[in-house]
C-alpha positions as CSV (number, residue, x, y, z in Angstrom):
1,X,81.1,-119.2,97.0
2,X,81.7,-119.0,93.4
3,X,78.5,-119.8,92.4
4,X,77.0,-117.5,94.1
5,X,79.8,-114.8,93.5
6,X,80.3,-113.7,97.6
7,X,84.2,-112.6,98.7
8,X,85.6,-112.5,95.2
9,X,85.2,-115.5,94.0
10,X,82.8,-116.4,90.8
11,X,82.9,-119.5,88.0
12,X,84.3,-116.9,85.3
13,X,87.8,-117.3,87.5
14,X,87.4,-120.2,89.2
15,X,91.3,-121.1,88.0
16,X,92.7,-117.8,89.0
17,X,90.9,-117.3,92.6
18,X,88.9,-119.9,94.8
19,X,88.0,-120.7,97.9
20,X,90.3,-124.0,97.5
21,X,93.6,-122.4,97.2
22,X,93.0,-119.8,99.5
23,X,92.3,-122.4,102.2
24,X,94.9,-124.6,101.7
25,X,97.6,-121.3,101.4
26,X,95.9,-120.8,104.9
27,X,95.9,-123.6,106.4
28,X,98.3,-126.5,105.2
29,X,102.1,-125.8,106.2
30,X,103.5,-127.7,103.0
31,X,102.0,-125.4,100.7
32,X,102.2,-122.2,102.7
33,X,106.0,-122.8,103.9
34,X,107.4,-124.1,100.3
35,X,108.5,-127.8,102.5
36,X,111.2,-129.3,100.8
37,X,112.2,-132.8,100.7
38,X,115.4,-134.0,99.6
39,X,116.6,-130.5,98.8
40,X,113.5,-130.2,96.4
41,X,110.3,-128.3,96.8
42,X,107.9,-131.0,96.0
43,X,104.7,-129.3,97.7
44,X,103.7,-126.7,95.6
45,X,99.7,-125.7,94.5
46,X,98.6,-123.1,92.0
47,X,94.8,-122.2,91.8
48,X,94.1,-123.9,88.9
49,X,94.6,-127.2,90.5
50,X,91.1,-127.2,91.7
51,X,90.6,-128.5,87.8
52,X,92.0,-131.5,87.4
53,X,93.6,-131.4,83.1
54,X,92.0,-133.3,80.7
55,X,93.5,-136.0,79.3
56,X,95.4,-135.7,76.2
57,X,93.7,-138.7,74.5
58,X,90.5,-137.5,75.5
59,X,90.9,-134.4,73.7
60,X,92.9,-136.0,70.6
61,X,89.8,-138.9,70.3
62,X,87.0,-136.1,69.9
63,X,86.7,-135.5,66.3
64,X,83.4,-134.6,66.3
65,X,84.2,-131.1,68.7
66,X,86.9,-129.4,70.3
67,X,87.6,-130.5,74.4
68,X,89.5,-127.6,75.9
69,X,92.1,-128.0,78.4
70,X,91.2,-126.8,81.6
71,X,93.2,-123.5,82.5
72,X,96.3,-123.4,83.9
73,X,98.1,-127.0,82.1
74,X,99.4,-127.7,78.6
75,X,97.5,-126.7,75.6
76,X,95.1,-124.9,77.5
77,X,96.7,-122.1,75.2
78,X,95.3,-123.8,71.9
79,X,91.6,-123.6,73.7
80,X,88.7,-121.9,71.2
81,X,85.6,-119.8,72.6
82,X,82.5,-122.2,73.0
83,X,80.2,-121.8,70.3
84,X,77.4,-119.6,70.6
85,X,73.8,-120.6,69.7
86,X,70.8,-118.7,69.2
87,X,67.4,-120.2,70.8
């Protein structure tokens, strides 16, 4: 649905709004009801989690170009705009 931008959903946001979360919110209690487990709430989702992060050492390794962190975990606010070439 994002790729082909239909209910709201596009790639540009994919970490803010997907089909993913929505579905899950829907449709799995744990998420939806806030379950908790030993007095803590350990099911929790957030949109971005349809990303999985990027390991640290991945990013710290590349010192050839700069890895962002996908939106949503740590260091994601250290990311820089892809550079732009001209064909």
């Amino acid at each position: 649905m994002a790729e082909k931008g239909l209910n709201g959903y596009s790639l540009s946001n994919i970490s803010e709004k997907n089909y993913y979360y929505d579905r899950m919110m829907r449709y799995n209690n744990f998420f939806r009801e806030k379950i908790n487990h030993n007095g803590i709430n350990t099911y929790t989702i957030k949109p971005y989690h349809i990303l999985w992060p990027v390991p640290e050492n991945a990013i710290a390794s590349n010192s050839r170009g700069r890895i962002n962190q996908n939106l949503g975990y740590p260091g994601a606010d250290q990311n820089v705009p892809a550079l732009e070439v001209e064909q």
